[in-house]
C-alpha positions, -999 to +999 in steps of 0.1 A: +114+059-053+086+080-043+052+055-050+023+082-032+033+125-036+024+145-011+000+124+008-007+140+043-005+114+070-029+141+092-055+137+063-054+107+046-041+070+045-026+047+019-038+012+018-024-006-015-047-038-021-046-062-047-011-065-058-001-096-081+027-113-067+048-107-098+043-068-096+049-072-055+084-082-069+088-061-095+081-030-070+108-048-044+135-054-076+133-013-087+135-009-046+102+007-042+097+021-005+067+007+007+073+013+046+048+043+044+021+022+030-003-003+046-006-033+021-033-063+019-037-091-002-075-082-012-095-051-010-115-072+012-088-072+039-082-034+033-119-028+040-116-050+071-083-027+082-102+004+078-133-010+096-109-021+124-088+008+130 
C-alpha cells in the first residue's frame, strides 16, 4: 500500500514524525510499506535528521 504518490527521491524527502504507537501498528497490521520513508519518534528528532544530513 502506496502511503506517499509520486514523491521524487531527486527533489524531496519523507520524514513521518509523530506517530502514536497504536497507529505505528495499525500501519504494520494493513502492511503499510514504510521502507521508503525515514520515521522519528518526535518532530524534534526529524528536525535534528534534517539538520544532520
Amino acid at each position: 500500500m502506496p502511503l506517499i504518490g509520486n514523491v521524487d527521491p531527486r527533489r524531496a524527502s519523507v520524514i513521518l514524525t509523530g506517530i502514536q504507537p497504536k497507529i505505528a501498528q495499525t500501519l504494520v497490521d494493513l502492511g503499510a510499506d514504510l521502507s521508503s520513508i525515514v520515521t522519528r519518534a518526535t518532530l524534534e528528532s526529524g528536525i535534528a535528521h534534517v539538520r544532520d544530513r
